[in-house]
C-alpha positions as CSV (number, residue, x, y, z in Angstrom):
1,X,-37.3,-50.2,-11.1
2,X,-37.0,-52.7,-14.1
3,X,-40.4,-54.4,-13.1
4,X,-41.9,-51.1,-13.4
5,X,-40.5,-50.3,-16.6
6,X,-41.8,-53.8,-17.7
7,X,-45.1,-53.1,-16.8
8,X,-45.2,-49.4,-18.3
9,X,-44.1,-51.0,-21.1
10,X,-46.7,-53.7,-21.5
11,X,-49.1,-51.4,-20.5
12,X,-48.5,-48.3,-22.9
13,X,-47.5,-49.5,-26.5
14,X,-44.3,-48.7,-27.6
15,X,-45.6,-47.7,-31.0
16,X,-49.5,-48.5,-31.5
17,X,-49.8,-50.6,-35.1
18,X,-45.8,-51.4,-35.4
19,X,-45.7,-55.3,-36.0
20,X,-49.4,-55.4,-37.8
21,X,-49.1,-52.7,-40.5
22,X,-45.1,-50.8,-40.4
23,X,-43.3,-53.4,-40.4
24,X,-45.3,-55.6,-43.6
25,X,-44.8,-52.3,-45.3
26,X,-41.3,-51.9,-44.7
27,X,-40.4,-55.1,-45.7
28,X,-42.4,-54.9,-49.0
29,X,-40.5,-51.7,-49.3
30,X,-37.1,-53.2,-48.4
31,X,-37.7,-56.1,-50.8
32,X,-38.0,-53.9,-54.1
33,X,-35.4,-52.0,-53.0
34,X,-33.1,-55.0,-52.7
35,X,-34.2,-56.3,-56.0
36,X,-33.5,-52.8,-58.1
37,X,-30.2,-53.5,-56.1
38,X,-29.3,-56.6,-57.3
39,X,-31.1,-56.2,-60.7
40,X,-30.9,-52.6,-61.6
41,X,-27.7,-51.2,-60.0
42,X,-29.3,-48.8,-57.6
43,X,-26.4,-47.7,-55.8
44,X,-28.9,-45.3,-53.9
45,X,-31.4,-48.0,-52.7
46,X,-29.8,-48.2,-49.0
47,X,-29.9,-44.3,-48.7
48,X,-32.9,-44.1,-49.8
49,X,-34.2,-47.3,-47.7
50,X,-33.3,-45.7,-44.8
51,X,-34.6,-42.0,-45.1
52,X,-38.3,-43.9,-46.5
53,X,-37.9,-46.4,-43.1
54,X,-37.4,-43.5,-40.9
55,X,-40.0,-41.0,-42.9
56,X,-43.1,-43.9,-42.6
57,X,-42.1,-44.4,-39.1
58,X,-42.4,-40.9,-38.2
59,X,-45.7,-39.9,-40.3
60,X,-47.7,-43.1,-39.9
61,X,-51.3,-43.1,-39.3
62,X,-50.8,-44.6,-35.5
63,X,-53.4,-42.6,-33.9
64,X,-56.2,-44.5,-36.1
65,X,-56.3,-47.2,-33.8
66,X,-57.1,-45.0,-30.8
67,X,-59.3,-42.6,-32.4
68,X,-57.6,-39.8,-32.6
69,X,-57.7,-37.2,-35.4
70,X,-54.0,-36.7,-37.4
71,X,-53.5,-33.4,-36.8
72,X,-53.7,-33.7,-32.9
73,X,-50.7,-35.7,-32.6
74,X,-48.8,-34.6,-35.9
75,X,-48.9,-31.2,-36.5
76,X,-48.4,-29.0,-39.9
77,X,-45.0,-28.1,-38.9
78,X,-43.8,-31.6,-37.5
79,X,-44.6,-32.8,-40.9
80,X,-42.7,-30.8,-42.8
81,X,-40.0,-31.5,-41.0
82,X,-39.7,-35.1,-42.0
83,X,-40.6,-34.7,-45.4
84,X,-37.8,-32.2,-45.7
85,X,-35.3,-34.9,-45.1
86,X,-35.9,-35.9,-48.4
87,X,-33.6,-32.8,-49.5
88,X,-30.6,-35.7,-48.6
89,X,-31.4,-38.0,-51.1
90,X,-32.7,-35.1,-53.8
91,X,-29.6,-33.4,-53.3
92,X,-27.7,-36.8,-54.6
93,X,-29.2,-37.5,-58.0
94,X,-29.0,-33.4,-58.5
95,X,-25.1,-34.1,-57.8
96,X,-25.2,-36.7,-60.1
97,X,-27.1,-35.1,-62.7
98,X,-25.7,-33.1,-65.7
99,X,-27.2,-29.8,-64.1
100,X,-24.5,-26.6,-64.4
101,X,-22.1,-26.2,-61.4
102,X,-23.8,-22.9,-60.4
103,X,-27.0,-24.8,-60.0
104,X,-25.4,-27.4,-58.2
105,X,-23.8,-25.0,-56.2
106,X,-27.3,-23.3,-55.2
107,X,-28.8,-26.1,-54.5
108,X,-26.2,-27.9,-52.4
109,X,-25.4,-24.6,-50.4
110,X,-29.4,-25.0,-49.3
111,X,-28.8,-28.6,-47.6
112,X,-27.9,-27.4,-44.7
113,X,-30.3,-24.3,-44.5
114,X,-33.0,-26.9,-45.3
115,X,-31.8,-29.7,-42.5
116,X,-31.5,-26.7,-40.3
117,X,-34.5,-24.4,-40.7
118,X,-36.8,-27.5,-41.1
119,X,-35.8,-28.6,-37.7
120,X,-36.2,-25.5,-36.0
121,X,-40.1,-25.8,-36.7
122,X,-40.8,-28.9,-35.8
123,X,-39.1,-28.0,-32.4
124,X,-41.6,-25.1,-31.4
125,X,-44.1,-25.6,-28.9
126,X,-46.9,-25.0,-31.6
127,X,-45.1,-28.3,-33.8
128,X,-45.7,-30.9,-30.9
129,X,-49.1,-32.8,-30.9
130,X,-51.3,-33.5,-27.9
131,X,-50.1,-36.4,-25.9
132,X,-51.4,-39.8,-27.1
133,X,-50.5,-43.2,-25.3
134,X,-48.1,-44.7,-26.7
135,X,-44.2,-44.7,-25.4
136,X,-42.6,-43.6,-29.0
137,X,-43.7,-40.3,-29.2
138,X,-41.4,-39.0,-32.9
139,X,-43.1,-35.6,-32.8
140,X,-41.6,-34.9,-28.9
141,X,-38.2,-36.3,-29.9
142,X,-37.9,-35.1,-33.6
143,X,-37.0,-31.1,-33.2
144,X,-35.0,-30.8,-30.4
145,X,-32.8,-34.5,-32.0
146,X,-33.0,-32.9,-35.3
147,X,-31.5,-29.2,-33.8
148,X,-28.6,-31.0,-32.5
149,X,-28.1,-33.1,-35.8
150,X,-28.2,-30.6,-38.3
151,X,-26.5,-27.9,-36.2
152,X,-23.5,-29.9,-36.1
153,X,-23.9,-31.2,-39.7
154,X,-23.7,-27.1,-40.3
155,X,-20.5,-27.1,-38.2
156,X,-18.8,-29.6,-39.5
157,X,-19.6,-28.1,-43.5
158,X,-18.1,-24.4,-41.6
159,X,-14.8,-26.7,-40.6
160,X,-14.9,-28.1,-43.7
161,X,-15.0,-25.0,-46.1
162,X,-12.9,-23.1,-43.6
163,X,-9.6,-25.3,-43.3
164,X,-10.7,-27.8,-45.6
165,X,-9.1,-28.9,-48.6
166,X,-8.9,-26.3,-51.4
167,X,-11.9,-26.4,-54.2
168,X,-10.5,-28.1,-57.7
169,X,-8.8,-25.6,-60.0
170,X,-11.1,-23.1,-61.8
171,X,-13.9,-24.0,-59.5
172,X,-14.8,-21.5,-56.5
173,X,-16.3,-23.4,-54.3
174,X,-15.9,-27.3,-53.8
175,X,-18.6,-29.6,-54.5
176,X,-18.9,-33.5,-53.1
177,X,-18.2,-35.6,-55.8
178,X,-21.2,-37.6,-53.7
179,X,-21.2,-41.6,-53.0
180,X,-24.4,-43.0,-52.1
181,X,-22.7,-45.9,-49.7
182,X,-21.1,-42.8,-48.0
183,X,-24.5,-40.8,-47.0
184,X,-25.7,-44.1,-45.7
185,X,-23.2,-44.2,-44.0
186,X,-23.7,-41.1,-42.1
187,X,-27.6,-42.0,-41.8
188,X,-27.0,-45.4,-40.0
189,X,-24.2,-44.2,-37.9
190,X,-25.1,-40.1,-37.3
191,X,-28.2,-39.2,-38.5
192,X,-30.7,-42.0,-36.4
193,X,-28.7,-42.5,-33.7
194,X,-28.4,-38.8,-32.9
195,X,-32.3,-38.4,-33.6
196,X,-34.8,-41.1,-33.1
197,X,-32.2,-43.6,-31.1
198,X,-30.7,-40.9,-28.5
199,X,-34.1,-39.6,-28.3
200,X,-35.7,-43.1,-27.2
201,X,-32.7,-44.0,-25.0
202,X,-32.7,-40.3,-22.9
203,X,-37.0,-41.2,-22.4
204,X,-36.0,-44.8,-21.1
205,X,-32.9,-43.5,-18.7
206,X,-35.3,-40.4,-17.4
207,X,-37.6,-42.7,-16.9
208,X,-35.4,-45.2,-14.9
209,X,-33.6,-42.3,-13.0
210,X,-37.3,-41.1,-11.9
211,X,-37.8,-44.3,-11.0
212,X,-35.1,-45.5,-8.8
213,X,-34.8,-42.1,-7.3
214,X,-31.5,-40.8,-8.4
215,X,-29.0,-39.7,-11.1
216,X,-27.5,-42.5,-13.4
217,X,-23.6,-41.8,-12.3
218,X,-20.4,-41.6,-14.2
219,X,-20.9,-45.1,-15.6
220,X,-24.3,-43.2,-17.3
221,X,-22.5,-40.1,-18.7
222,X,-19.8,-41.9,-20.1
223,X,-22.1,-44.2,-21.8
224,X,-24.8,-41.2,-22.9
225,X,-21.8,-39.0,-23.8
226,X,-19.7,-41.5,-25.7
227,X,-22.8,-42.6,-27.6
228,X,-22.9,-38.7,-28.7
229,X,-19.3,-38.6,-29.6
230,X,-19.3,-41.8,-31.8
231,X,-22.9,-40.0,-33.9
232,X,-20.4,-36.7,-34.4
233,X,-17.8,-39.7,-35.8
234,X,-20.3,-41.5,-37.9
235,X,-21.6,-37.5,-39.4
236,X,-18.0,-36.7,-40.4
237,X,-16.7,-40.2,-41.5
238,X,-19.9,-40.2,-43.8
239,X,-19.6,-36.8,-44.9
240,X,-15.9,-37.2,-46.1
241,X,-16.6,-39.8,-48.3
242,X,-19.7,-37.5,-50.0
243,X,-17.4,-35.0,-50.8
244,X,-14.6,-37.4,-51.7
245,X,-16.8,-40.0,-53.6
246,X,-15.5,-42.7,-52.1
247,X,-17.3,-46.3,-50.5
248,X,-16.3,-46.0,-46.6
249,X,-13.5,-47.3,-46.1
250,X,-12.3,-48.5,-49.3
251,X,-8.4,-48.7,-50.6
252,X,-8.1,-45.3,-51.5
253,X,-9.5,-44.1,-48.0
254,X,-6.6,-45.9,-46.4
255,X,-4.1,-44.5,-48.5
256,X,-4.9,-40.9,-48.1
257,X,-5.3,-41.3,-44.3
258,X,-1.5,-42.9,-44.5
259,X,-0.1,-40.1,-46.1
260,X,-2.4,-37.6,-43.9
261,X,-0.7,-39.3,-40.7
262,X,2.7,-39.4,-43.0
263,X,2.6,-35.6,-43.8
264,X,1.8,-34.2,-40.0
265,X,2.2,-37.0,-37.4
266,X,-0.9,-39.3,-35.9
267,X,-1.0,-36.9,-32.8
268,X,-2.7,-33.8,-33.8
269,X,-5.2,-35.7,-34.8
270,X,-5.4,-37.9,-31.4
271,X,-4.9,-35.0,-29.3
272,X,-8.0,-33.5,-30.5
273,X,-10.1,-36.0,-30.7
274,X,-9.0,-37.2,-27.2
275,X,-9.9,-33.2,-26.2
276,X,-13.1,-33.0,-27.8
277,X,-14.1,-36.7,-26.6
278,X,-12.9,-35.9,-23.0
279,X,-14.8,-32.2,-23.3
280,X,-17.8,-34.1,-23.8
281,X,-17.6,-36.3,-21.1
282,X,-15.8,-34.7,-18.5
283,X,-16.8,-31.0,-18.7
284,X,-20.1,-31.4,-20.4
285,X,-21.1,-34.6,-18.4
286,X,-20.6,-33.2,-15.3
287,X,-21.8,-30.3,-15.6
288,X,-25.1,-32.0,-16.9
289,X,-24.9,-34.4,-13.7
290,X,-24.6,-31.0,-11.2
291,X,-28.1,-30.2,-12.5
292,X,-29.5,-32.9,-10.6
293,X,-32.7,-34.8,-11.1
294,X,-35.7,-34.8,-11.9
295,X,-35.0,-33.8,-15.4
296,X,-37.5,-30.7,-14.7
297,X,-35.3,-28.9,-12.6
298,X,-32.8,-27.8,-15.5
299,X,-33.4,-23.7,-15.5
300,X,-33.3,-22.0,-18.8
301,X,-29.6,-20.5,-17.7
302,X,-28.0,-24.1,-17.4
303,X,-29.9,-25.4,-20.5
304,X,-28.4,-22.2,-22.0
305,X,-24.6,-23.9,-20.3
306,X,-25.1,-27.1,-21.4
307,X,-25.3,-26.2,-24.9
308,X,-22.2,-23.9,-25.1
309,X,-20.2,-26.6,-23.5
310,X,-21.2,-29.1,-26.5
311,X,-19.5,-26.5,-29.5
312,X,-15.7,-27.1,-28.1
313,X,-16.3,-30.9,-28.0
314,X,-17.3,-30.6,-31.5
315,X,-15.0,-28.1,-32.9
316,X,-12.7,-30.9,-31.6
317,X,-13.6,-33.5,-33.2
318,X,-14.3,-32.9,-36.3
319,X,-10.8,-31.2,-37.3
320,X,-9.2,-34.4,-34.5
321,X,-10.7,-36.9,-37.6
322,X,-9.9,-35.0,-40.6
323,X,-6.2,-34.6,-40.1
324,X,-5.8,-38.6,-39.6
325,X,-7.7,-39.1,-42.8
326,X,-7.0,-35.8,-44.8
327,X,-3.9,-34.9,-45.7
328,X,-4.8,-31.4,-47.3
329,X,-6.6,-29.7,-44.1
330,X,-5.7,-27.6,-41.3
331,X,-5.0,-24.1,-43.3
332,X,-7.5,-21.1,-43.6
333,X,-8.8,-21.8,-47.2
334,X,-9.3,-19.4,-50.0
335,X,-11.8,-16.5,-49.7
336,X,-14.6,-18.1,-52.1
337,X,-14.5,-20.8,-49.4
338,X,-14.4,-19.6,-46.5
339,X,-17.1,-16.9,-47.8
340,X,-19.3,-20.1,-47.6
341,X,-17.6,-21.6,-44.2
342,X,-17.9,-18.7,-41.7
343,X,-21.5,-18.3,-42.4
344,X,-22.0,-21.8,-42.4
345,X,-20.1,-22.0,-39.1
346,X,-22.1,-19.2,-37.3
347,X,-25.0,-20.3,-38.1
348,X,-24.4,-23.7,-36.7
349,X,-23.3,-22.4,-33.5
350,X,-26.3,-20.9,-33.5
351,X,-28.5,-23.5,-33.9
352,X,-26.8,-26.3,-31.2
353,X,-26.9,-23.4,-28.8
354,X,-30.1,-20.7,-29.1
355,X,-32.5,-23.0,-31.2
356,X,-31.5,-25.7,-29.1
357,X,-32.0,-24.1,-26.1
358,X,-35.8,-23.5,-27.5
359,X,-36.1,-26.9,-28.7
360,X,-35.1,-28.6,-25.1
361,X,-37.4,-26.3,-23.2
362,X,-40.4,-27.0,-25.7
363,X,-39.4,-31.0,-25.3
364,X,-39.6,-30.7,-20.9
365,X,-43.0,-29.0,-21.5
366,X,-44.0,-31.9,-24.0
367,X,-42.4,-34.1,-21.6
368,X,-44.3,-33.2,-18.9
369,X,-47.6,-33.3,-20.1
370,X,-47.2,-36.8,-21.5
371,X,-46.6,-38.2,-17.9
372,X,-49.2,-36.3,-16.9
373,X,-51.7,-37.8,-19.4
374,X,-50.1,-40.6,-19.9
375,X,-47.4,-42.2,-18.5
376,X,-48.2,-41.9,-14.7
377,X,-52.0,-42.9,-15.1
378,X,-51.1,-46.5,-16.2
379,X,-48.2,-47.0,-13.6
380,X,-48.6,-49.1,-9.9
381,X,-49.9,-46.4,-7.4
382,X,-47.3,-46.1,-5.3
383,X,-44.9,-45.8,-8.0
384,X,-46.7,-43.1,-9.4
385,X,-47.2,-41.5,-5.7
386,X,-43.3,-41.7,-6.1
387,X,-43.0,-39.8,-9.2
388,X,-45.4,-37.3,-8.2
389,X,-43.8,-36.4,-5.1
390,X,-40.4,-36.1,-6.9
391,X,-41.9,-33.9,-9.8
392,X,-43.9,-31.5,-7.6
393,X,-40.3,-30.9,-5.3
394,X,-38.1,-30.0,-8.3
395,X,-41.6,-27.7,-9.4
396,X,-41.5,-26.0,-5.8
397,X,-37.7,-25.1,-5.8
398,X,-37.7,-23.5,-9.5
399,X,-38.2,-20.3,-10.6
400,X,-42.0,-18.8,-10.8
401,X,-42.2,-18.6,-14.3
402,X,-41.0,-22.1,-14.9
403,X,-43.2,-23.5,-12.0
404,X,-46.0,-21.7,-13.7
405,X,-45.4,-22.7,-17.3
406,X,-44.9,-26.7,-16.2
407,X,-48.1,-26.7,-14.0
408,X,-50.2,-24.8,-17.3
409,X,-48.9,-27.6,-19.3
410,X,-50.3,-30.4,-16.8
411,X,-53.5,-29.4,-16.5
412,X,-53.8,-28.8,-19.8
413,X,-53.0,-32.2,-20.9
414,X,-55.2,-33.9,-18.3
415,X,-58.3,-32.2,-19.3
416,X,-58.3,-33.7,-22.8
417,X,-58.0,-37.1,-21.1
418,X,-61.0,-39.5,-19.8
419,X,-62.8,-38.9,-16.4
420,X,-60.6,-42.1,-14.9
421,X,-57.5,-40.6,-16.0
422,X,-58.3,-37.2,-14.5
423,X,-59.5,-39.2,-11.5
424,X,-56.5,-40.8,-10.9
425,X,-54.6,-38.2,-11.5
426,X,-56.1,-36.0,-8.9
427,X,-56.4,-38.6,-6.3
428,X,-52.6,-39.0,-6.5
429,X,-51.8,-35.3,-6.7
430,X,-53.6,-35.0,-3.2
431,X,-51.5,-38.1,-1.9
432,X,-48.7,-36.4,-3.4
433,X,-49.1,-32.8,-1.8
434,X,-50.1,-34.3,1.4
435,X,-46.4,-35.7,1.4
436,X,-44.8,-32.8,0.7
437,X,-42.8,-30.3,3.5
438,X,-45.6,-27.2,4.1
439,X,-43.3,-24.7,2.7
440,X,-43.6,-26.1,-0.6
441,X,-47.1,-27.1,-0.6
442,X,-47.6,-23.5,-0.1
443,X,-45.5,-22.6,-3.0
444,X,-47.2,-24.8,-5.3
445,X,-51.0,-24.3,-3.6
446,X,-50.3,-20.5,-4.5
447,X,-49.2,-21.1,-8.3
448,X,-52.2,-23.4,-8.9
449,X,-54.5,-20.7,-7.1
450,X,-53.1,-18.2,-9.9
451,X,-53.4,-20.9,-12.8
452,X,-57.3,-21.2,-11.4
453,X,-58.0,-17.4,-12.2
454,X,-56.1,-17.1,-15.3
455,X,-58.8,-20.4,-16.6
């Protein structure tokens, strides 16, 4: 398994142009920000360092190399998405700013319709590009990363504004009293883990499990799951501070989470995070490990179960952390709030179940055609034959429409590719069939006879 992941990885670039023109840039780019920093007293150089790291990752020019057009590997809708992100950083020096509260209010009310919506688009089928060959794909991993991210960014504001602590005398609605240090915060420990990191590490443990033939046990969950429960941490640990103002973790963090523990007792807090942690690994996980492997034989109906089982592990958390660290929190809040916290909480829901539902079938589709076009093509033959055999089993034993829709997706992503790539691809498609039990060579023999007529 690891020598073929070595050699997939030498062969297919992890991201075509990284060490000869990104990273120059970035550290040019780091540089100035370190000396406004130091010289200036731009207390938003971090934040800002790390949505413009992410952003020129995402939206650089990588296909230039390979001779491929922009738009055929970053789409209209993918890029809007990333340059929406820079609502985060706009929304702080707005905050900041001598604006009126009712404009402030507006316009921080629209962060999380903004992280939300925006990565809704980027996660329909129409937003992800053609495959290209290279491992990092950001356009297949963005949406359906960025669905889960800002769905529970949603939540947690619904928590938040629902039993939250009460809005400042006079004022309707509470407003962060923002700290740069603390959106950072929740960049480098929620934001790009959840989205670019969890999306790179599910590709490379897909890719092993395909590999070595079978699921990655408990030892795999609980390291996936807890990974997922420590982003959720780093969202609402960064979040607090924003709307308390405060550097993580300074003196004043400490002393409110004493007399939050002092008011109502360490275990309400431990009990529900110990819930919501133990949801996500024990009820979610296996359930996730029941669906079995290869990763394309999750139906739409367990996707669909798999998503409603994340929401309880949240709504866990987040109030689990909040009464250790906030002492005013855990009664329904006034109606101005929670006006703003039931919608906020709703639509949340909705978007880390429905939209994510859309977003993960969209990704397997994506998915798919990349190993068709370009993954398999550059691995050893009888690893591929592997692979093949594995993929075309799980595509026999699902559901018509899905068999159907997978298959579609295939061929269409090897007829954009060279002769020798459609060549191999065919030769070990034959090997592949030719292994297969009759029954479902005939399953599969009949869906490609009914692809052949639709062409």
């Amino acid at each position: 398994m690891l020598r073929s992941l070595l050699r997939l990885s030498q062969d297919l670039p992890v991201l075509v142009g990284l060490t000869e023109e990104i990273l120059p840039l970035l550290a040019a780019g780091w540089l100035a920000l370190l000396i406004g920093f130091i010289l200036g007293g731009w207390e938003w150089a971090f934040a800002v360092g790390l949505w413009g790291t992410v952003t020129l990752i995402m939206l650089w020019p990588v296909g230039r190399r390979l001779g491929r057009r922009y738009l055929s590997y970053r789409t209209v809708w993918f890029i809007l998405g990333v340059l929406s992100m820079a609502y985060i950083p706009a929304i702080g020096f707005i905050l900041q700013s001598g604006l009126p509260y009712a404009i402030k209010l507006a316009l921080w009310l629209l962060l999380p319709i903004d992280l939300t919506v925006f990565a809704i688009l980027p996660s329909l089928r129409a937003a992800i590009g053609r495959p290209i060959r290279m491992f990092f794909r950001p356009d297949l991993l963005f949406g359906d990363g960025r669905v889960l991210c800002c769905g529970t960014v949603a939540l947690l504001f619904g928590i938040r504004y629902l039993i939250g602590p009460p809005p400042p005398e006079g004022v309707p609605v509470a407003l962060p009293k923002w700290n740069w240090w603390g959106i950072a915060f929740a960049m480098a420990f929620g934001f790009i883990p959840m989205i670019p990191l969890r999306g790179m590490t599910k590709l490379l443990m897909r890719m092993a499990r395909l590999t070595r033939g079978k699921g990655y046990g408990w030892w795999g969950v609980i390291l996936k799951e807890t990974f997922l429960a420590v982003t959720i941490l780093g969202i609402v640990l960064g979040f607090h501070h924003v709307f308390k103002g405060w550097v993580p973790f300074e003196a004043r963090f400490w002393e409110h989470a004493r007399e939050a523990i002092e008011h109502r007792g360490v275990w309400p807090g431990l009990l529900l995070m110990g819930f919501g942690y133990g949801w996500l690994v024990f009820v979610r996980g296996s359930y996730k490990m029941r669906i079995g492997e290869p990763f394309i034989r999750e139906t739409v109906l367990q996707t669909w179960i798999k998503e409603l089982l994340y929401v309880p592990g949240v709504v866990a958390l987040v109030p689990g952390v909040m009464f250790l660290v906030e002492e005013h929190f855990g009664e329904f809040n006034k109606p101005s709030m929670l006006a703003v916290g039931i919608p906020f909480f709703l639509w949340g829901f909705l978007c880390v179940t429905a939209f994510r539902v859309l977003a993960q079938v969209n990704q397997r589709r994506a998915l798919v055609q990349q190993m068709a076009a370009v993954v398999l093509p550059v691995m050893d033959a009888e690893v591929r034959r592997r692979l093949l055999i594995r993929m075309m089993e799980a595509l026999a034993e699902m559901p018509e429409g899905q068999r159907r829709d997978l298959m579609k997706a295939m061929l269409e992503a090897l007829r954009d590719q060279p002769e020798e790539v459609r060549m191999t691809m065919a030769v070990a498609r034959m090997e592949a069939m030719a292994a297969l039990a009759e029954p479902q060579r005939r399953i599969l023999m009949r869906t490609m006879e009914a692809l052949s007529k639709e062409a």
